[in-house]
C-alpha positions in Angstrom: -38.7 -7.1 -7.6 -37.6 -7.0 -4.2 -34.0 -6.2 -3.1 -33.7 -10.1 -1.7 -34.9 -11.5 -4.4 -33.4 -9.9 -7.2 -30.1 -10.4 -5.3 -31.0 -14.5 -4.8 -31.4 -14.2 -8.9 -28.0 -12.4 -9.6 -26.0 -13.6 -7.1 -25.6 -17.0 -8.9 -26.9 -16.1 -12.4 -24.8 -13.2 -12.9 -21.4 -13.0 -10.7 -21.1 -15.1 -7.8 -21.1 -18.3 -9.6 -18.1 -17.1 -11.1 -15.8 -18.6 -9.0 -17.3 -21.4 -7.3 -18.3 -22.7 -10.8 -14.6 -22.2 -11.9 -13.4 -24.2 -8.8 -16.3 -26.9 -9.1 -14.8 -27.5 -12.9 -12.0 -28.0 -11.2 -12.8 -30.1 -8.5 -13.1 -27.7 -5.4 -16.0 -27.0 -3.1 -18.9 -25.5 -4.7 -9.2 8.9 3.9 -11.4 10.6 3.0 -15.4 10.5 1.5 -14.3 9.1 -2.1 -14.1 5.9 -3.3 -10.3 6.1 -3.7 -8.7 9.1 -3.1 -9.7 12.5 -4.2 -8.7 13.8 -7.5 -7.7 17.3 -6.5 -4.0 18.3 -6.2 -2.8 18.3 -2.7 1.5 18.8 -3.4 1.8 18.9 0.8 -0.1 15.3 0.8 2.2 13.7 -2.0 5.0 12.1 0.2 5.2 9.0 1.5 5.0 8.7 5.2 7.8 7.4 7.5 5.0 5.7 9.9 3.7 2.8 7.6 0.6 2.4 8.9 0.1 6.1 7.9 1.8 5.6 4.7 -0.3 2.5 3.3 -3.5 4.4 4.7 -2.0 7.8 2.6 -1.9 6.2 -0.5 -5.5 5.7 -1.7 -5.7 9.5 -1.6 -2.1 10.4 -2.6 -2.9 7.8 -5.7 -5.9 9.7 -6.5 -4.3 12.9 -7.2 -2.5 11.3 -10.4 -6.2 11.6 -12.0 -6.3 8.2 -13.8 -4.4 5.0 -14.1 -4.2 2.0 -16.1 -5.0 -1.4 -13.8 -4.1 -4.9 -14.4 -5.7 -7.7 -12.5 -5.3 -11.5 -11.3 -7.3 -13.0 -9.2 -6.7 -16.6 -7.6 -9.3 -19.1 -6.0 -7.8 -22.1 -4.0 -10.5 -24.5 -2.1 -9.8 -28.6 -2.0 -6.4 -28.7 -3.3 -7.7 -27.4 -6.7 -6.8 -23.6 -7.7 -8.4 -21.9 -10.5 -7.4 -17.9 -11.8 -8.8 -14.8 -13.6 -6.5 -12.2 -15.3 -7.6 -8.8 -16.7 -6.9 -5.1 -16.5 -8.3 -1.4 -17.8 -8.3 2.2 -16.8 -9.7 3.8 -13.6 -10.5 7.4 -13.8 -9.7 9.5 -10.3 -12.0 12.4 -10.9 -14.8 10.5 -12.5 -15.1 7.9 -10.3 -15.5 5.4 -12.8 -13.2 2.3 -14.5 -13.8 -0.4 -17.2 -11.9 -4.2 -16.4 -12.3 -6.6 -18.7 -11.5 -10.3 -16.9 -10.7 -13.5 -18.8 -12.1 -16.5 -16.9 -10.9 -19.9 -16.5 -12.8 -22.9 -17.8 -15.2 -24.1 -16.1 -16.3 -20.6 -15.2 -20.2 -20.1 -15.6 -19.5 -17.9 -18.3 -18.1 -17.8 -21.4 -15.6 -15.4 -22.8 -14.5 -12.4 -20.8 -16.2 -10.7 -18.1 -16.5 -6.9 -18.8 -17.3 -4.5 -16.1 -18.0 -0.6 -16.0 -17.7 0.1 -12.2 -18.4 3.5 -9.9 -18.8 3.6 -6.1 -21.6 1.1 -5.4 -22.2 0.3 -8.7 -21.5 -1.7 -11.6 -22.6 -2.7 -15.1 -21.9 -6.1 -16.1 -21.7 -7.9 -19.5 -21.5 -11.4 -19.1 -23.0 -15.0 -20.5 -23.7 -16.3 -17.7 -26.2 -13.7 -16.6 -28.3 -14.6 -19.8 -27.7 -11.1 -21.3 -28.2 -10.3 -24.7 -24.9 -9.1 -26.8 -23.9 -5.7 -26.4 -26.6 -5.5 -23.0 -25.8 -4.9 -19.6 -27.3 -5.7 -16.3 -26.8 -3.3 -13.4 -26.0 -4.0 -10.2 -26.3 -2.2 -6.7 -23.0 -4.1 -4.6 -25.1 -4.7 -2.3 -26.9 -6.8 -4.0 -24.0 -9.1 -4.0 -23.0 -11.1 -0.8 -19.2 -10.0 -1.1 -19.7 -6.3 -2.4 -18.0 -6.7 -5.9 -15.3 -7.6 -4.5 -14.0 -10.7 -6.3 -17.0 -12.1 -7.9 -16.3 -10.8 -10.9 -13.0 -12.7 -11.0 -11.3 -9.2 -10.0 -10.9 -6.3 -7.2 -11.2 -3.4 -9.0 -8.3 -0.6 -8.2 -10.8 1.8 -6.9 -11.9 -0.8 -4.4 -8.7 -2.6 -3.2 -7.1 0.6 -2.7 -10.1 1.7 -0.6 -9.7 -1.5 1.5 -6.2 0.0 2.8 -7.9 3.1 4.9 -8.5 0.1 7.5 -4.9 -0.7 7.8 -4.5 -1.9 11.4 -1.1 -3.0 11.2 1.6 -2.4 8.8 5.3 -3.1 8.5 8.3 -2.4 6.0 9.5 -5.5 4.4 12.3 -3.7 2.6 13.1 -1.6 -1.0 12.5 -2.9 -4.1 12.9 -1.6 -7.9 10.1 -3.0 -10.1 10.3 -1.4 -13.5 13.3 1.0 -12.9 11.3 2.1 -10.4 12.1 2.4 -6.2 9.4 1.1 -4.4 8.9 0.3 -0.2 7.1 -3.2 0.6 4.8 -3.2 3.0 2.9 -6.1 4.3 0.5 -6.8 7.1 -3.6 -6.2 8.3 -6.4 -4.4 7.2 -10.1 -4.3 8.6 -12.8 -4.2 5.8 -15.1 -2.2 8.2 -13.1 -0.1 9.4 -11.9 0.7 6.0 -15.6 1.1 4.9 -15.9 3.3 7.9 -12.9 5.5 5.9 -14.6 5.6 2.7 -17.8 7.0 3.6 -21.1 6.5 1.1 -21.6 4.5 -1.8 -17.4 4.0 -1.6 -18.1 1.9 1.5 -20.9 -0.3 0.3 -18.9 -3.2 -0.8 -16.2 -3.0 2.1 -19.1 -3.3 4.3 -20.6 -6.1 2.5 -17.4 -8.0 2.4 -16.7 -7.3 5.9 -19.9 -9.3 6.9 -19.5 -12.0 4.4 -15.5 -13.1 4.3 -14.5 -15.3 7.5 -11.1 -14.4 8.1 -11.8 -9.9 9.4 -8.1 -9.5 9.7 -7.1 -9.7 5.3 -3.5 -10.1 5.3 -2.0 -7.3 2.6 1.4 -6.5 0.8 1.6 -2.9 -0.9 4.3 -1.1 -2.9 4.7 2.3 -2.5 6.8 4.8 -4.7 8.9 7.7 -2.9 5.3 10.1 -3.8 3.6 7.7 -1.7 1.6 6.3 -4.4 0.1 2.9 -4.7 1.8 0.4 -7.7 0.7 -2.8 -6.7 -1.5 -4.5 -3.5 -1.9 -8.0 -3.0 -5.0 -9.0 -0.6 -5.8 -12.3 0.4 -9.7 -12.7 1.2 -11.1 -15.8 2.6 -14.7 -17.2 2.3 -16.9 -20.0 3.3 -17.8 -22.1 -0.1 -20.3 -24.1 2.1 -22.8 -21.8 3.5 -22.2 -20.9 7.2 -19.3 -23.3 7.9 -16.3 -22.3 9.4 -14.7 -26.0 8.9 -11.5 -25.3 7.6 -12.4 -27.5 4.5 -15.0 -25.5 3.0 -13.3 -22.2 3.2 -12.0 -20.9 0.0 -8.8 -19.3 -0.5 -8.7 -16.2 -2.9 -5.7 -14.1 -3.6 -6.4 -10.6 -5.4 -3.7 -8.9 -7.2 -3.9 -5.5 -8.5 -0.9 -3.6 -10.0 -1.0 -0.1 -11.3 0.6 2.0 -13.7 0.4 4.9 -16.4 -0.3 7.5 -13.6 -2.3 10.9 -15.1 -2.4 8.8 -18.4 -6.1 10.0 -20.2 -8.2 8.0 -19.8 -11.7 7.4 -21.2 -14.5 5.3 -19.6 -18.3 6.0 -19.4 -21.5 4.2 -18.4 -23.2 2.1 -20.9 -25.9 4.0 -22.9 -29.1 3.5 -21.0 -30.9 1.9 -24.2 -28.3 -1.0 -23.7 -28.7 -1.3 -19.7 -31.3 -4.0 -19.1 -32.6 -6.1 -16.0 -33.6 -9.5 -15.2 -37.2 -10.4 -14.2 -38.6 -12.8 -11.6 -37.3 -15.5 -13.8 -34.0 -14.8 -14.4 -34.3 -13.6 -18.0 -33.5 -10.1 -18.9 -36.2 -7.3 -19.7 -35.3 -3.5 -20.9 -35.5 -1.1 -18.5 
């Protein structure tokens, strides 16, 4: 099967029908080489900037040094008035390069039950209904086979991914301090450039930033980040924006999507794997699923 054609069958069968199916049920329109910061000590690196442009780019890396965390997720569509949102979470392993979130969908969704996920950089395995896999299969997925790189189709930005996107910071500014969780934190807000953040990751890191670069209609994202005194990311907020009419740019038909990742449990072990390739399967010309 063709690249094209396998993405024309997953694209709606497996994840991107995600969330225009959720907002159609409820009446909307239809720095470094790693993929987030390297896992190798680097004391020197592990202190928040005074520049915060510099700062919010640091923090992929200086987050990756902790070696794992533990992620929770929301994710929030808004086209035609009608709004419709995804929640889920699970841990992210640094020096792997691998996670696991599990994402509870809305109804309405063209799924049932939760979307479960095994992610590494330009990859990910997907269990899901409404890809017509069996129970306990998975489908795999190159991101670029998906028209917005992974990176809310599945109802979720994954942390690897949305702290990647801030290596293309363009513009940054301190909003003020905050303590969330007995904890000091810097607010930053402004604009990042998917490209250009692709550019920064480098690889398979960068294939979904590239992808969503091309796809998403509004280049500059808006962003808030909170940093901790290390320089370490807690929470991001990135607000994406797509056309849910093919093409258009009429304000109507863009969707609205608000991806919320929050982080905590830093160097907390962590254990994720790929699915056991006897349970990894893929779909044929017409749509249903095969072994490999």
């Amino acid at each position: 099967m063709t690249t094209s054609r396998r993405a024309r069958l997953l694209a709606p069968a497996a994840v991107a029908a995600l969330l225009t199916a959720a907002l159609a049920g409820c009446g909307g329109a239809s720095g470094g080489s790693s993929d987030a910061g390297s896992a190798a000590p680097s004391p020197l690196a592990d202190k928040l900037a005074d520049d915060p442009v510099t700062a919010v780019r640091n923090a992929p890396d200086i987050t990756g040094h902790s070696g794992s965390v533990q992620a929770t997720t929301e994710l929030t569509t808004a086209a035609g008035g009608k709004k419709a949102s995804f929640s889920g979470g699970g841990p992210y392993d640094y020096a792997k390069r691998i996670g696991r979130l599990e994402v509870q969908v809305p109804p309405g969704a063209a799924t049932n039950g939760p979307v479960v996920e095994v992610y590494e950089p330009g990859l990910v395995f997907l269990q899901n209904s409404g890809a017509k896999v069996p129970a306990g299969k998975w489908v795999k997925l190159d991101v670029r086979q998906l028209a917005d790189g992974n990176l809310i189709s599945n109802g979720a930005t994954d942390p690897a991914t949305a702290g990647a996107a801030l290596r293309g910071v363009q513009q940054a500014s301190l909003v003020g301090d905050e303590t969330v969780d007995g904890v000091p934190l810097k607010h930053y807000k402004g604009t990042l450039d998917l490209a250009k953040a692709a550019d920064a990751a480098g690889g398979q890191a960068g294939y979904g930033l590239r992808m969503a670069a091309g796809t998403f209609t509004v280049k500059e994202v808006p962003f808030e980040a909170w940093l901790d005194a290390q320089g370490r990311l807690h929470k991001v907020v990135e607000d994406f924006t797509f056309a849910g009419v093919a093409g258009s740019k009429d304000a109507k038909d863009q969707v609205q999507v608000t991806s919320t990742v929050a982080l905590a449990g830093f160097g907390t072990a962590v254990s994720v794997a790929e699915p056991a390739a006897a349970d990894v399967v893929e779909l044929k010309d017409n749509g249903s699923p095969s072994p490999k």
